[in-house]
C-alpha atoms as one frame of an Amber mdcrd trajectory, in Angstrom:
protein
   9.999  -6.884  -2.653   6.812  -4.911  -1.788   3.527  -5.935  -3.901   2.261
  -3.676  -5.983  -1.167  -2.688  -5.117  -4.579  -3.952  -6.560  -5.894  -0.229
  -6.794  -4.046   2.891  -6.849  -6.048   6.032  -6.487  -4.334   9.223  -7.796
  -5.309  12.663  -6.651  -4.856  15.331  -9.030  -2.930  18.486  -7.283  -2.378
  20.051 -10.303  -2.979  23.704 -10.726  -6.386  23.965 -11.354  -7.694  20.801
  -9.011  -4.663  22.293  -5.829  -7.446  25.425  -5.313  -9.705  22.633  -4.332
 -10.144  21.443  -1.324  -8.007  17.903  -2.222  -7.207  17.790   1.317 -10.309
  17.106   2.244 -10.531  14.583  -0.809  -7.267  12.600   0.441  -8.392  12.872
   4.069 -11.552  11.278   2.593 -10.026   8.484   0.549  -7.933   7.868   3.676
 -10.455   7.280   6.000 -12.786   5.174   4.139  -9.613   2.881   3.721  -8.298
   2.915   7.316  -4.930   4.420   6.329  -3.549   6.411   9.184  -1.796   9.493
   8.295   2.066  10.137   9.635   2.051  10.753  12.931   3.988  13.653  12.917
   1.093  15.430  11.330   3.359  15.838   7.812   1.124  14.899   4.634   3.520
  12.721   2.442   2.875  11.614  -1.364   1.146   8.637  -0.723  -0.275   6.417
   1.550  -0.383   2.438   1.199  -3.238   0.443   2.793  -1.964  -2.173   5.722
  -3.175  -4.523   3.518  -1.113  -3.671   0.861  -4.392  -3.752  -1.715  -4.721
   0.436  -1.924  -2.428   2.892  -2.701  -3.432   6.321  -2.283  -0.990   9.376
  -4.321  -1.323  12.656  -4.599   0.084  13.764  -8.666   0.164  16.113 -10.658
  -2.048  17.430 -13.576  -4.249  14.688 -14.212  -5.465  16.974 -17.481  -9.034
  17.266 -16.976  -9.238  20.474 -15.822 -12.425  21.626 -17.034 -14.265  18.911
 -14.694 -11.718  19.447 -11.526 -11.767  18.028  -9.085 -10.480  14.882 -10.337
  -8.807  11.660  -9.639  -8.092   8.361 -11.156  -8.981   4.462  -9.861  -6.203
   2.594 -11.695  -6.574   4.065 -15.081 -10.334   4.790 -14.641 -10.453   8.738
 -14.178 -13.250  10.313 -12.337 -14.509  14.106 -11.925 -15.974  16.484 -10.345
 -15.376  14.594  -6.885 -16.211  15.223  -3.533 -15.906  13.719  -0.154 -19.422
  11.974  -0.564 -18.679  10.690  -4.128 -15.371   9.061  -3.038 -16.677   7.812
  -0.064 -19.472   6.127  -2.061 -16.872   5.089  -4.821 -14.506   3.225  -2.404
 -17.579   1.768  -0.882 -17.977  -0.070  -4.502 -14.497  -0.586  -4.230 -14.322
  -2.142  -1.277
């Protein structure tokens, strides 16, 4: 039985926050945690840390739209991101 992760960071893909750029927000989130993508070059749902302690998802509508793009720590949610904002976030984080 796998442990369930200590943070799980949600990427909103919903309609409004999937004209973003949340490529570039995942590619982010996954760098900053050392989380290699599939080798195959295929983006998948979600990513888990090799330590087991991050879990990073893309989901759907998140439902704040009016402050897009968004995401969600646990059950902390946080807007407007970017790739320097998460980057400093999982910084805290880490």
């Amino acid at each position: 039985m796998k442990a369930v992760p200590s943070y799980i960071i949600s990427i909103c893909s919903g309609s409004i926050c999937g004209r973003t750029d949340n490529d570039a927000l995942l590619k982010a989130c996954l760098e900053e945690l050392s989380i290699p993508v599939r080798e195959d070059g295929k983006s998948c749902d979600s990513y888990t840390s090799a330590d087991g302690r991050f879990r990073v998802e893309l989901t759907g509508c998140i439902g704040a739209c009016h402050r897009y793009p968004v995401l969600m720590v646990n059950d902390e949610l946080y807007t407007q991101m970017s790739e320097e904002r998460i980057r400093k976030l999982l910084h805290k984080i880490i």
